[in-house]
BALOBA-1460 file (C-alpha; in Angstrom, 3 decimals):
// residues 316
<rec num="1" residu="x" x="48.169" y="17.743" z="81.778"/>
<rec num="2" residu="x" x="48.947" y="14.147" z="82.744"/>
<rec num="3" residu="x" x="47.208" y="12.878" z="79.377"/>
<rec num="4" residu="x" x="49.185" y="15.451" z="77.402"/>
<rec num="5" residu="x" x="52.537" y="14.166" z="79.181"/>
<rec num="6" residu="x" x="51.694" y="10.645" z="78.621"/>
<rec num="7" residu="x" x="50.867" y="11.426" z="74.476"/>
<rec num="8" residu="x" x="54.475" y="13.467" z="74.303"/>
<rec num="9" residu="x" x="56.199" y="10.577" z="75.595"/>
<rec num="10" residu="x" x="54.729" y="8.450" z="72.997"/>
<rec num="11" residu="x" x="56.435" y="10.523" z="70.314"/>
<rec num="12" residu="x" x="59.171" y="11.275" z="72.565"/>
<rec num="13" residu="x" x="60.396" y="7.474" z="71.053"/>
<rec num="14" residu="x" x="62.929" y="7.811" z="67.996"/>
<rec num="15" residu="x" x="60.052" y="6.690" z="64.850"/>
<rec num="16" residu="x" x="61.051" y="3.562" z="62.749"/>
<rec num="17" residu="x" x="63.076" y="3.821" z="59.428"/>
<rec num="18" residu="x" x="62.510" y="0.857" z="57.206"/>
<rec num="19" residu="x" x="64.524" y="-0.165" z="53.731"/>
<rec num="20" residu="x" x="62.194" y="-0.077" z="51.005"/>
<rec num="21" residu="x" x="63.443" y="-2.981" z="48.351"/>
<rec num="22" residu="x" x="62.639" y="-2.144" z="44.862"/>
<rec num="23" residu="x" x="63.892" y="-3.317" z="41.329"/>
<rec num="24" residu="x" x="65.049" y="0.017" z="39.481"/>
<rec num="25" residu="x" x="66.363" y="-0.133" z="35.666"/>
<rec num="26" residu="x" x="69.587" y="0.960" z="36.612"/>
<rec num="27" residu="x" x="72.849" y="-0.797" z="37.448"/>
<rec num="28" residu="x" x="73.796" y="1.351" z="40.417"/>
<rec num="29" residu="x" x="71.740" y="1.189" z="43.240"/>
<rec num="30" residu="x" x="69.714" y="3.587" z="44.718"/>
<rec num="31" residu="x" x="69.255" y="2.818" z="48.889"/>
<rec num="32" residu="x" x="65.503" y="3.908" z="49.653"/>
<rec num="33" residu="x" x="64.627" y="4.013" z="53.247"/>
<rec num="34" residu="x" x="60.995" y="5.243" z="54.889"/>
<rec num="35" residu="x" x="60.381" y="7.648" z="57.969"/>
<rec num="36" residu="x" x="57.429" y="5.592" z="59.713"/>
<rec num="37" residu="x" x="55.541" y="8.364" z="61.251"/>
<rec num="38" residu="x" x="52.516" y="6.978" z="60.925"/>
<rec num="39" residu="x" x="53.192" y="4.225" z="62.978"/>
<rec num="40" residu="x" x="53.354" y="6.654" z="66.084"/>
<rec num="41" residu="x" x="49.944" y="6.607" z="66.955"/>
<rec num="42" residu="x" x="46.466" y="5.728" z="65.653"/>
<rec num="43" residu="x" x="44.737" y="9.063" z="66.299"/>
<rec num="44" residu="x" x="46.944" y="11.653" z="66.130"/>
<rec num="45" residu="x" x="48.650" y="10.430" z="62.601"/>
<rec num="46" residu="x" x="52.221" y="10.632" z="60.812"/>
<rec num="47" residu="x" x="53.818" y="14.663" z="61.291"/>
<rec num="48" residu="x" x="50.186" y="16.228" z="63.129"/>
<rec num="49" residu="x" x="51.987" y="15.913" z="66.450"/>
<rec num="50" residu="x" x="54.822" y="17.389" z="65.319"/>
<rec num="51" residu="x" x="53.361" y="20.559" z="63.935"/>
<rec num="52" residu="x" x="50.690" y="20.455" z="67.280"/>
<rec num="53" residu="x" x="52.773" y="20.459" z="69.758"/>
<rec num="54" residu="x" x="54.693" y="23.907" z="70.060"/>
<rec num="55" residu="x" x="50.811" y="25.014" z="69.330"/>
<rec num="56" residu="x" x="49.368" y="23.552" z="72.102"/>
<rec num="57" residu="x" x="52.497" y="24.668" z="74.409"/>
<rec num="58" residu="x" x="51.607" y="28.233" z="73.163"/>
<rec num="59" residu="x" x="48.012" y="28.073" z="74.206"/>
<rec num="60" residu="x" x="48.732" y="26.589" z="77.527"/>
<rec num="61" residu="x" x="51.537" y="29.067" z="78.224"/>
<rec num="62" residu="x" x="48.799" y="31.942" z="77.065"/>
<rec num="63" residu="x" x="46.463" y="31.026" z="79.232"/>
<rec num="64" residu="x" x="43.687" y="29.928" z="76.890"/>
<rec num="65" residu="x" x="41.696" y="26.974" z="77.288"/>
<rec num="66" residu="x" x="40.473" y="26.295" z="73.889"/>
<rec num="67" residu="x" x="42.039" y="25.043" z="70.588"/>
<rec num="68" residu="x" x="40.564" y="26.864" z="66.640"/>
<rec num="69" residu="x" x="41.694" y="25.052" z="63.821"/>
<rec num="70" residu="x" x="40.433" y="25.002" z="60.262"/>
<rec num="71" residu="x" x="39.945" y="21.933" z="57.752"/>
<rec num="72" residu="x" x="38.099" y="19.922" z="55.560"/>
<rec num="73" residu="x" x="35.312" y="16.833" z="56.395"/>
<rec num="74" residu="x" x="38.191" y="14.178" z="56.269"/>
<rec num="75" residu="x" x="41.009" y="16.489" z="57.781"/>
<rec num="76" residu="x" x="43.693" y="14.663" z="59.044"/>
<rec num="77" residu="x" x="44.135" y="17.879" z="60.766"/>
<rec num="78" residu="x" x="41.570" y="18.364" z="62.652"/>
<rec num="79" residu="x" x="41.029" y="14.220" z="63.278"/>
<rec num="80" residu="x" x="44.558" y="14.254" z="65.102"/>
<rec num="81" residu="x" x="43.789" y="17.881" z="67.128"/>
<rec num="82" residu="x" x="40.309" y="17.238" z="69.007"/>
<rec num="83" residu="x" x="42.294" y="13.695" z="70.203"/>
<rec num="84" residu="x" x="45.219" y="16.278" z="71.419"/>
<rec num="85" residu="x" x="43.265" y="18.949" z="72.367"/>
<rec num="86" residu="x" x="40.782" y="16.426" z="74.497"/>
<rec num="87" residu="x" x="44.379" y="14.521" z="76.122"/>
<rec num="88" residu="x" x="45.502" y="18.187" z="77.599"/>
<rec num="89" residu="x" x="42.205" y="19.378" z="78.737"/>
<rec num="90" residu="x" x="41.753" y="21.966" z="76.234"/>
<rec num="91" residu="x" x="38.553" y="22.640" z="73.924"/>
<rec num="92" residu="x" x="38.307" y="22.344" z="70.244"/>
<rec num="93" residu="x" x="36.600" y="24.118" z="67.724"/>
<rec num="94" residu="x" x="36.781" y="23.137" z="64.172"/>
<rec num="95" residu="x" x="35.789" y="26.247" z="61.438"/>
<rec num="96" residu="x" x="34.911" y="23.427" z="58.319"/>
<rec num="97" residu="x" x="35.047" y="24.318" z="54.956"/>
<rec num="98" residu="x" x="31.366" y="23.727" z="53.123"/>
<rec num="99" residu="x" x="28.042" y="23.304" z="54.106"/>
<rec num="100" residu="x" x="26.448" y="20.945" z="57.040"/>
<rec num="101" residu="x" x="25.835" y="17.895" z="55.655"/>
<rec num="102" residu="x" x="22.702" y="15.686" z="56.880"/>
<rec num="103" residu="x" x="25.581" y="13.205" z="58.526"/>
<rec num="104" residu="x" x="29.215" y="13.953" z="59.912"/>
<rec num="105" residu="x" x="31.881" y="12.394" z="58.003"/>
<rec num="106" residu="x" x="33.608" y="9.715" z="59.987"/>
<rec num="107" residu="x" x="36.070" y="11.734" z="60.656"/>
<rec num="108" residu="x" x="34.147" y="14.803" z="62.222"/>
<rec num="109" residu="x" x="32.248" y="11.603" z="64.535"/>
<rec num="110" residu="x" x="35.588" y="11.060" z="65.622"/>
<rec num="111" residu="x" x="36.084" y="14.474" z="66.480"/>
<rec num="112" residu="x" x="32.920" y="15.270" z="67.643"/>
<rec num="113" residu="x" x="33.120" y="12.178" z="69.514"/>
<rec num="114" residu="x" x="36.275" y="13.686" z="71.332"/>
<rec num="115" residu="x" x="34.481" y="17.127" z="72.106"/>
<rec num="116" residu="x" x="35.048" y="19.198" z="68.679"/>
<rec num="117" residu="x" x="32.481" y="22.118" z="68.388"/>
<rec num="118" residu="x" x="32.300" y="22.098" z="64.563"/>
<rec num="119" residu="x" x="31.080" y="25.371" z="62.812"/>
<rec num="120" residu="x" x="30.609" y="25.150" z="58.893"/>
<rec num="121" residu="x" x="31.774" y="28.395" z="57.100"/>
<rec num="122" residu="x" x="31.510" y="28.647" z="53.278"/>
<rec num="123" residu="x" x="34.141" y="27.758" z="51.002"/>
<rec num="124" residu="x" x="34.551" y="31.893" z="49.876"/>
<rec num="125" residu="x" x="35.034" y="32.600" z="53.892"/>
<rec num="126" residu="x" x="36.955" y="29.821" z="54.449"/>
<rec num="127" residu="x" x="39.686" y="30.922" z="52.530"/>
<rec num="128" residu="x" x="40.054" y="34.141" z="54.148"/>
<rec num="129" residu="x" x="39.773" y="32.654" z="57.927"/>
<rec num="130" residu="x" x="42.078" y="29.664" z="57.716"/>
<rec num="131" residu="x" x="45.730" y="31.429" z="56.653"/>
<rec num="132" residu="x" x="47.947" y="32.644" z="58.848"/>
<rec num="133" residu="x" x="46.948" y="36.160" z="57.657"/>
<rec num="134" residu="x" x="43.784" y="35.694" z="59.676"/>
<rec num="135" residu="x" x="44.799" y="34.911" z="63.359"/>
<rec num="136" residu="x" x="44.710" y="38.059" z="64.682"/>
<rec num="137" residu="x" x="41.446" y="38.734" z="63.273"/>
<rec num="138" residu="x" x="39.820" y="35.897" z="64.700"/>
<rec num="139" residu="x" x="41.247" y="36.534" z="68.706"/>
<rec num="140" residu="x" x="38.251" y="39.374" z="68.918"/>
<rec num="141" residu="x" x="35.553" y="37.000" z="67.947"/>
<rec num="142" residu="x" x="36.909" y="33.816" z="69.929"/>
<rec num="143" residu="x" x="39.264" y="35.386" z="72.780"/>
<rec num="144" residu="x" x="39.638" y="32.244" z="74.859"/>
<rec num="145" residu="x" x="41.294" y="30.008" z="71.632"/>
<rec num="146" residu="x" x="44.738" y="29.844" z="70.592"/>
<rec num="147" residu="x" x="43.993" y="29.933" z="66.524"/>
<rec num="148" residu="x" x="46.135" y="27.396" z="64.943"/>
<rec num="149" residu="x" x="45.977" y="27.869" z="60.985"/>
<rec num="150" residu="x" x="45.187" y="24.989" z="58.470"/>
<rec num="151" residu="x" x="47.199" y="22.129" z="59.014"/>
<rec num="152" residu="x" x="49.068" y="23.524" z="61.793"/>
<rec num="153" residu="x" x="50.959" y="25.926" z="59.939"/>
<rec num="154" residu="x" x="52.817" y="28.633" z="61.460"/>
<rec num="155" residu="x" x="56.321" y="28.938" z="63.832"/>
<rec num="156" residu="x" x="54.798" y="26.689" z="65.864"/>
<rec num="157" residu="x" x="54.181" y="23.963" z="63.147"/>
<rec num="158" residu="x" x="57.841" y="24.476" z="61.846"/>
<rec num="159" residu="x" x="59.385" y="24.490" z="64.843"/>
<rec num="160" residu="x" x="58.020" y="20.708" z="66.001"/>
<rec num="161" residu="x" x="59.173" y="19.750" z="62.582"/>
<rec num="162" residu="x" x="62.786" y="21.038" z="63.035"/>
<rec num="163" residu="x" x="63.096" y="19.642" z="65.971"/>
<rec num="164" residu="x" x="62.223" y="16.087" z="65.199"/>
<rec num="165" residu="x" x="64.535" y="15.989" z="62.474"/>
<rec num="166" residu="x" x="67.020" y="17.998" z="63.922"/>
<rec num="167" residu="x" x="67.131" y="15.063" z="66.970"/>
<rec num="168" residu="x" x="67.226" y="12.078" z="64.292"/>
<rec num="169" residu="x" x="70.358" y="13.858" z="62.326"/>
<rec num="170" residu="x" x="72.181" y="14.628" z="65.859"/>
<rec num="171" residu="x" x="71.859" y="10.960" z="66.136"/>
<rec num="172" residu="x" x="75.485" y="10.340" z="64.353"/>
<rec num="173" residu="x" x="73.427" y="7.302" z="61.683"/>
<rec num="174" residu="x" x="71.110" y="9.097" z="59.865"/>
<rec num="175" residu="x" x="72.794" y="9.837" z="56.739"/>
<rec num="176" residu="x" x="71.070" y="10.547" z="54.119"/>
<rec num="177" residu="x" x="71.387" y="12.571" z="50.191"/>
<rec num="178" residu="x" x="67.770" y="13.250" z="50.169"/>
<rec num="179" residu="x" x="65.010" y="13.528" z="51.991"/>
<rec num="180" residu="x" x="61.757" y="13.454" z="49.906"/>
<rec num="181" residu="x" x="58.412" y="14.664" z="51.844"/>
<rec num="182" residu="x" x="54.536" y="15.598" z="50.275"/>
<rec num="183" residu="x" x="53.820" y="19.544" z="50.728"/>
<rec num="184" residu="x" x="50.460" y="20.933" z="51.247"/>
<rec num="185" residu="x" x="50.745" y="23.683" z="53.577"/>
<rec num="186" residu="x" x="54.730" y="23.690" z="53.235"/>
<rec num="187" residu="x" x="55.181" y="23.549" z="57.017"/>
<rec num="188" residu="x" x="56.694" y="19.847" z="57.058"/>
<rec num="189" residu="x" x="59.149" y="20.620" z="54.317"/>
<rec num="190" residu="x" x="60.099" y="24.230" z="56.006"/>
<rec num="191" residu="x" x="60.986" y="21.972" z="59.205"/>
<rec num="192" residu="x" x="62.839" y="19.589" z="57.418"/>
<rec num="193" residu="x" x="64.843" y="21.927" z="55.857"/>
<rec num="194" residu="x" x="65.286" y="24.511" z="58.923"/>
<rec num="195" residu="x" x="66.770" y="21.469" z="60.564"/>
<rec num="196" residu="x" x="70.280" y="22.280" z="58.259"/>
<rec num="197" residu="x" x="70.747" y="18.780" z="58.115"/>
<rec num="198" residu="x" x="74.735" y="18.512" z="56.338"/>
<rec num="199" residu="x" x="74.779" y="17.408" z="52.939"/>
<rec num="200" residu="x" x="71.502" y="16.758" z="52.278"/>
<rec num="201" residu="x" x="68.475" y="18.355" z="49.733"/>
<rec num="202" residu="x" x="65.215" y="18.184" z="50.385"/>
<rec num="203" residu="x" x="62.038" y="17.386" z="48.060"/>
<rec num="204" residu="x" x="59.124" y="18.301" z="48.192"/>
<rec num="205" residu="x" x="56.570" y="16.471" z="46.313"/>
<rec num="206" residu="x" x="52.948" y="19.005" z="46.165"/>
<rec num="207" residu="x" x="49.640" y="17.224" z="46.408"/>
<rec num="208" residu="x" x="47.708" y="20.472" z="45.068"/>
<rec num="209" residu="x" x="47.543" y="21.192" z="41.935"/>
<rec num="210" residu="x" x="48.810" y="24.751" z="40.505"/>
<rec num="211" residu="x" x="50.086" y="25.971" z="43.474"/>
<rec num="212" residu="x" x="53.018" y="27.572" z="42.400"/>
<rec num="213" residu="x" x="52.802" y="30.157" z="45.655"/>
<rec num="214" residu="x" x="54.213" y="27.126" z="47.493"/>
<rec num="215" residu="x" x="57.594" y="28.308" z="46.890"/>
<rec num="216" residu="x" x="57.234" y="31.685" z="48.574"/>
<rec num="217" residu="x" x="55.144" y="30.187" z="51.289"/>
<rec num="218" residu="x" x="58.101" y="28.376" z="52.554"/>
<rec num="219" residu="x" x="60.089" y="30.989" z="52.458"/>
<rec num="220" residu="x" x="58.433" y="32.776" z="54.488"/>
<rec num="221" residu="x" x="57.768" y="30.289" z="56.869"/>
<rec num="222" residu="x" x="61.945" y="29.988" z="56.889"/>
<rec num="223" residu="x" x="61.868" y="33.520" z="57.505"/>
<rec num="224" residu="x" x="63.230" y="33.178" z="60.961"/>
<rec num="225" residu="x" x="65.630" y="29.774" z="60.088"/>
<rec num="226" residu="x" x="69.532" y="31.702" z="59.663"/>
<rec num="227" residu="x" x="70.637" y="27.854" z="58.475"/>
<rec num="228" residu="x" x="69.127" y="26.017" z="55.631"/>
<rec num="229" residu="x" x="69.441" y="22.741" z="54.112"/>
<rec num="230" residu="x" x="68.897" y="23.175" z="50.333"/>
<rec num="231" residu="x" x="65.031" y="21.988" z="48.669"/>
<rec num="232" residu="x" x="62.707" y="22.059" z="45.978"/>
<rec num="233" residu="x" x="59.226" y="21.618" z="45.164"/>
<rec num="234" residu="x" x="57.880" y="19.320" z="42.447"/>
<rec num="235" residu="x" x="54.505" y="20.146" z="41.470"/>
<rec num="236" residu="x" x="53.652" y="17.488" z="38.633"/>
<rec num="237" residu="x" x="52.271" y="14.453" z="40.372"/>
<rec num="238" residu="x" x="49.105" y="16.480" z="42.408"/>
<rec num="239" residu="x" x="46.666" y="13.994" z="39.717"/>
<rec num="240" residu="x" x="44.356" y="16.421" z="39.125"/>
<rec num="241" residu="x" x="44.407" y="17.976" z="42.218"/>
<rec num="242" residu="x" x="43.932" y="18.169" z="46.363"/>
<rec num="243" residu="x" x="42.334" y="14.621" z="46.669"/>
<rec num="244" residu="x" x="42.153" y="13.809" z="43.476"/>
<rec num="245" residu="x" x="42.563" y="10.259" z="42.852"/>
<rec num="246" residu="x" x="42.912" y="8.268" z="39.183"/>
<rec num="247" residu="x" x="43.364" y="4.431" z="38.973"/>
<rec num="248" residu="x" x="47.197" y="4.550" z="38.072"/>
<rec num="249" residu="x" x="47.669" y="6.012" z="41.227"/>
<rec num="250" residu="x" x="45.262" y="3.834" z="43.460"/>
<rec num="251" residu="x" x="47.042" y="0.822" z="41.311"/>
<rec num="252" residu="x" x="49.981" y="2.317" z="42.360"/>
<rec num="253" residu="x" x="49.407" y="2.572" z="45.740"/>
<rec num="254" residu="x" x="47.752" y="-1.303" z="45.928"/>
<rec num="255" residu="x" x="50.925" y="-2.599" z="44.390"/>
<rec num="256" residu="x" x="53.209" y="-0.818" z="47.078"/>
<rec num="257" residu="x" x="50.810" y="-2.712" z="49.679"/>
<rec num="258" residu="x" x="51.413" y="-5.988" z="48.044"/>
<rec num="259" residu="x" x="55.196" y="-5.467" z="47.317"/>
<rec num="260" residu="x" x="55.843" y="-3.738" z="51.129"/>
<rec num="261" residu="x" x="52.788" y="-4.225" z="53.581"/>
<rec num="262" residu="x" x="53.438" y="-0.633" z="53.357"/>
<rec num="263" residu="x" x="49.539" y="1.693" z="53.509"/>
<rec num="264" residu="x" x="49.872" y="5.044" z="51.745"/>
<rec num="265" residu="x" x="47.543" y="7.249" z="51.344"/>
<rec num="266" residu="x" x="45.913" y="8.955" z="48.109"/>
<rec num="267" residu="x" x="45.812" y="13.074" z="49.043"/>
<rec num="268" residu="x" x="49.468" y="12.651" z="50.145"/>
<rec num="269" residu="x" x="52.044" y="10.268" z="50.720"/>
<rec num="270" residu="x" x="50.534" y="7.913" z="47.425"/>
<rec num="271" residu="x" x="51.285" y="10.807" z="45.374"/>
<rec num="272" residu="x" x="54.470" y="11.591" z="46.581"/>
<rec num="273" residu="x" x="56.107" y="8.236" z="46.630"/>
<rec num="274" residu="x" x="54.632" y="7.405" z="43.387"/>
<rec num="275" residu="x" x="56.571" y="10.802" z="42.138"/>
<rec num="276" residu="x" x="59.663" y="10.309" z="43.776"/>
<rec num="277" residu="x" x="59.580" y="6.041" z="42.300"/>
<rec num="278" residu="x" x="59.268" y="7.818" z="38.799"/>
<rec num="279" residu="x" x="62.346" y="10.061" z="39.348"/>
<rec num="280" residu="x" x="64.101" y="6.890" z="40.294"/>
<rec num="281" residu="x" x="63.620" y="5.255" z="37.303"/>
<rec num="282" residu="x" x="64.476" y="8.055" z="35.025"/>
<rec num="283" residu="x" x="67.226" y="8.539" z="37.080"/>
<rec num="284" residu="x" x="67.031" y="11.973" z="37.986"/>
<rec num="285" residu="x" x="68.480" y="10.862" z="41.120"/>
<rec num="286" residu="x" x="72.569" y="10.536" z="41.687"/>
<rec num="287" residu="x" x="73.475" y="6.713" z="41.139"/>
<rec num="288" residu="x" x="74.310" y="5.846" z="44.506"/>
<rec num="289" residu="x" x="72.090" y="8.319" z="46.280"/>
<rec num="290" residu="x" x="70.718" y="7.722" z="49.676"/>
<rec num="291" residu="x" x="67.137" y="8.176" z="50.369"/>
<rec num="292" residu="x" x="64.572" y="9.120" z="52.970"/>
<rec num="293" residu="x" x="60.340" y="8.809" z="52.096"/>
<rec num="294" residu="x" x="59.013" y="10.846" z="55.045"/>
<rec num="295" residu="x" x="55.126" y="8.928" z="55.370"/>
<rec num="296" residu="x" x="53.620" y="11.978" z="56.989"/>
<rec num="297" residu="x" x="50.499" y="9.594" z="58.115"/>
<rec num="298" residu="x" x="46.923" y="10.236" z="56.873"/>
<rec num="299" residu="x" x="45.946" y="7.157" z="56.389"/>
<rec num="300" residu="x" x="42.228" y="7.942" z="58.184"/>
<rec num="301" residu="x" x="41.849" y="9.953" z="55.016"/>
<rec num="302" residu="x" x="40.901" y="7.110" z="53.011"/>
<rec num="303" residu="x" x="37.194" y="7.057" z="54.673"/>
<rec num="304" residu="x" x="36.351" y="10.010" z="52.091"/>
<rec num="305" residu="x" x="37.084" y="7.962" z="49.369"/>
<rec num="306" residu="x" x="34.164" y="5.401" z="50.264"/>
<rec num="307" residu="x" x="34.611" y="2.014" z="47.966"/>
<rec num="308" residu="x" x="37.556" y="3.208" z="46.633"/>
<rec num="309" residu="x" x="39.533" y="2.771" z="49.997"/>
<rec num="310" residu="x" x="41.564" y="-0.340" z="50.609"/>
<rec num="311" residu="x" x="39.321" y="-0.936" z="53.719"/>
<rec num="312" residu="x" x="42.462" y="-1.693" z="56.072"/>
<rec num="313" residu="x" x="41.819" y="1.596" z="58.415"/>
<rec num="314" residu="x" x="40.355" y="0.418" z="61.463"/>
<rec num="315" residu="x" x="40.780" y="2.524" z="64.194"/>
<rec num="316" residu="x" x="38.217" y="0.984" z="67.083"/>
């Protein structure tokens, strides 16, 4: 456990908020501030830890000794759990979504390199296996893993959530009218807004495309939260869909870089800022409003996009 202890005190530090300058069409103002999670660490990226860590509590406290998790070939997911899983002492299994390729993606090396067993499972099985609807299915055919659904959702995953942003508004200077996040799973933007942070709504910005379920998923992922802070979902910037990229939004997310030194990523946080800079200038926004961009992290992601990546992610 002495790894594990030494990785929670890393995000045991309060994360960086940064101004974001921008020139907006408008007379009044609009402040725009960013939650620099993905500055926390190089492996385990952005809000993973967050949603990990009541998981990995659970399996310890269970007495298991391995870690199941679901996810793609360039899961952020996944990348940031076998470098957990491998700090506490724990085995990893990954269950990933397609067929074996002749060569790992760079980020199953990485995970493989860390001690991931990776199993491939169809894309029909995969998407009854990796829900939350599935874990107790799965304990009879791998009864020494704690099963941690895709992308760490679950009461675990909103529970780490809540309480990171629960800690940063009981810090008396984090005032803010909205807090703007990307959704995929919905278990970031259910922590964010079982925080009941005072006067503030929270967006959520969806990186898939039709997935107008989103809505009930979070509330049932609230299901246990008495207090809410008020949120939405906006589903039209996903561009075409989960990892879908088009060149407005990779010349979008180059011009940020240039303007901010600030990396986003194209399956999440590219899409979301790009989304909430749009509602900005049409001024669906209050004039005056005070704004957080949660960067969730991801930025490893940009491997499965080959020459279309910036080529900044270095992680040796």
């Amino acid at each position: 456990m002495m790894k594990s202890e030494s990785l929670a005190g890393v995000f045991a530090q309060r994360p960086d908020i940064v101004s974001l300058q921008f020139d907006l069409p408008r007379d009044e103002k609009v402040e725009l501030d960013c939650l620099r999670l993905d500055q926390m660490h190089p492996f385990v990226s952005g809000n993973k830890w967050f949603k990990l860590k009541h998981h990995l509590e659970a399996a310890l406290s269970h007495g298991k000794h391995e870690l199941l998790s679901f996810g793609g070939a360039y899961s952020n997911h996944l990348h940031a759990l076998a470098y957990a899983g491998q700090q506490c002492g724990l085995k990893t299994r990954a269950l990933v979504r397609g067929e074996a390729p002749k060569e790992l993606s760079p980020t199953l090396q990485d995970c493989k390199k860390w001690g991931m067993q990776i199993e491939w499972v169809s894309r029909e099985d995969y998407s009854a296996l990796a829900g939350l609807q599935a874990r107790d299915s799965l304990v009879e055919t791998y009864p020494d893993a704690w099963v941690i659904p895709e992308g760490g959702e679950g009461e675990e995953g909103v529970a780490g959530v809540r309480d990171l942003f629960t800690e940063l508004s009981d810090s008396g200077d984090f005032k803010y009218d909205y807090i703007c996040c990307p959704v995929g799973s919905g278990t970031t933007l259910a922590g964010i807004v079982a925080a009941d942070i005072p006067e503030v709504r929270c967006i959520g910005f969806s990186a898939l495309k039709g997935a107008h379920d989103l809505e009930s998923r979070v509330e049932n992922l609230l299901a246990g939260s008495p207090s809410r802070t008020s949120w939405q979902i906006c589903h039209e910037y996903h561009f075409g869909g989960f990892a879908k990229m088009n060149p407005r939004l990779r010349d979008f997310i180059s011009s940020i870089h240039t303007q901010t030194e600030l990396m986003l990523d194209p399956v999440y946080t590219g899409k979301t800022l790009f989304g909430l800079m749009e509602w900005l200038h049409q001024g669906r926004l209050p004039a005056q409003s005070k704004v957080l961009f949660v960067h969730t992290g991801g930025l490893q992601g940009w491997r499965g996009f080959g020459e279309s990546g910036p080529g900044v992610w270095d992680h040796e």
